[in-house]
C-alpha positions as CSV (number, residue, x, y, z in Angstrom):
1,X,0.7,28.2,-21.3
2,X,-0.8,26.4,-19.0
3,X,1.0,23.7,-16.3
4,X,-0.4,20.7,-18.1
5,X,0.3,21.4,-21.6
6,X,3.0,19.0,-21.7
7,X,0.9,16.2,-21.0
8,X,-1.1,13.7,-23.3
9,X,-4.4,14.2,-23.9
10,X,-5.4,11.1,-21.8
11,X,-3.5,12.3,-19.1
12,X,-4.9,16.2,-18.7
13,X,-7.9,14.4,-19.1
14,X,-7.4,12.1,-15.5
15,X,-6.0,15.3,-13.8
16,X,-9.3,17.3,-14.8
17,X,-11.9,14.4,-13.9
18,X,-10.0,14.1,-10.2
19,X,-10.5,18.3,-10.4
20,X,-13.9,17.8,-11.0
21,X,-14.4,15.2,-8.4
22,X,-12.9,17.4,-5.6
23,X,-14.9,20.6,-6.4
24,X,-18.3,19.1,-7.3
25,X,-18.1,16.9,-4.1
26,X,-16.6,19.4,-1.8
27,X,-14.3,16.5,-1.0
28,X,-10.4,16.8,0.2
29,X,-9.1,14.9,-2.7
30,X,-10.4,13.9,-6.1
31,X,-8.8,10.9,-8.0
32,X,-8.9,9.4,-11.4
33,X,-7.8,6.5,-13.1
34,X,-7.4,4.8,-16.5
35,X,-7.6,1.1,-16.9
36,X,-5.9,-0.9,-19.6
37,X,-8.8,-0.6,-21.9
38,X,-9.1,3.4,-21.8
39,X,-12.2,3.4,-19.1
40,X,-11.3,6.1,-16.3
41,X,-13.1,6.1,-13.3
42,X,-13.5,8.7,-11.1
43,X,-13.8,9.6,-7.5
44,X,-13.6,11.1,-3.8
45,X,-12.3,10.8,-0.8
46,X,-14.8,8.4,1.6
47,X,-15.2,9.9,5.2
48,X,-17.5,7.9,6.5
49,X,-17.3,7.0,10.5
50,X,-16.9,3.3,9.4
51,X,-15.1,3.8,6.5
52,X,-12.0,6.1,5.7
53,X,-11.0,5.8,2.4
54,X,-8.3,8.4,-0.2
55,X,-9.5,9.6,-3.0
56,X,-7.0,7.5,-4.6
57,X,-7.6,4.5,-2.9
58,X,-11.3,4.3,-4.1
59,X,-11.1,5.4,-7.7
60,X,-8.5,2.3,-7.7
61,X,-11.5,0.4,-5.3
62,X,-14.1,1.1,-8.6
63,X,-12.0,0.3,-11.4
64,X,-11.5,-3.5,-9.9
65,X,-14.8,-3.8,-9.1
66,X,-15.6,-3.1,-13.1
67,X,-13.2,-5.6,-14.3
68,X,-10.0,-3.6,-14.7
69,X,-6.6,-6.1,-15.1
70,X,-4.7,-3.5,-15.1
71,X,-3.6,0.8,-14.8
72,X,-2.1,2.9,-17.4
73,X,-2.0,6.1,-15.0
74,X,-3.8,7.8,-12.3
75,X,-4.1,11.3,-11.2
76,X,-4.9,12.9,-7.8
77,X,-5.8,16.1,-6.9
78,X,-5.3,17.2,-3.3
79,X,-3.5,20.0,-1.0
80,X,-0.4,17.2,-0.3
81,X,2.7,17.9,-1.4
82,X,3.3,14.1,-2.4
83,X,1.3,11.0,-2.8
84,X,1.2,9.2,0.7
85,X,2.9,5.0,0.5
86,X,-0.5,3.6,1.0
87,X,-2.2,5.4,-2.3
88,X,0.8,4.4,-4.3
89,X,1.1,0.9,-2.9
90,X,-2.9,0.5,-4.5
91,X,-2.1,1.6,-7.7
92,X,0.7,-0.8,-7.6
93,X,-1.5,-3.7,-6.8
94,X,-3.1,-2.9,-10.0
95,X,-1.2,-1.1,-12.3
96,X,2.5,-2.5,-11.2
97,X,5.4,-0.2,-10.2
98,X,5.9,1.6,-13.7
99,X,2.2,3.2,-13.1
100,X,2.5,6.9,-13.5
101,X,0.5,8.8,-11.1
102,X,0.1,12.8,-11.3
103,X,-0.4,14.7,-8.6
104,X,-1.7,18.2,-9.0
105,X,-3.0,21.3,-6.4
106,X,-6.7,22.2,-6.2
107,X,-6.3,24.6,-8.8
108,X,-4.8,21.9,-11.6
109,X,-1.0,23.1,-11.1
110,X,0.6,19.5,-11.8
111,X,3.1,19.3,-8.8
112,X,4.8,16.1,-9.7
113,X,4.7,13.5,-11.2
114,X,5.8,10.0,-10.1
115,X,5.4,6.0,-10.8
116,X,3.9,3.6,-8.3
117,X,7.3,1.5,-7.9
């Protein structure tokens, strides 16, 4: 059994594509979300000396600038034990405070999961 087998399909598949992000980008953090219309977008955390951005933060960044309205869930895949105010806070600018947002360990153990409210 694994630790996401209690999850919807749609779900697992957010916690995998922010799994994916991490590892193929060598990245602290991988991220995914899902908008309103099924779409997930994917990515990274941004260190850039200009721009420092969470994982979080810009998969939430991309889905807006596609035309989401909206967030059905997000996932985040990091070393933190929670999801810091500021991550949560953007998913609640998008998805309001009932937006569920997993966060799971490098290796895809789901740690918690908790809304954006």
């Amino acid at each position: 059994m694994s630790s996401t087998d209690g999850l919807d399909p749609e779900d697992r598949k957010i916690l995998t594509l922010a799994r994916s992000a991490r590892a193929r980008n060598a990245v602290p953090e991988g991220a995914a979300v899902r908008d309103e219309t099924g779409r997930t977008y994917v990515a990274g955390s941004v260190a850039l000396p200009s721009l420092q951005l969470s994982a979080l933060r810009t998969a939430v960044a991309m889905a807006v600038a596609s035309g989401a309205k909206s967030l059905e869930a997000a996932a985040v895949v990091a070393d933190a034990e929670q999801v810091p105010d500021e991550d949560l806070a953007t998913v609640r600018d998008l998805g309001g405070p009932a937006t569920p947002v997993l966060l799971a360990g490098p290796d895809g153990t789901l740690r918690a999961t908790v809304t954006a409210g």
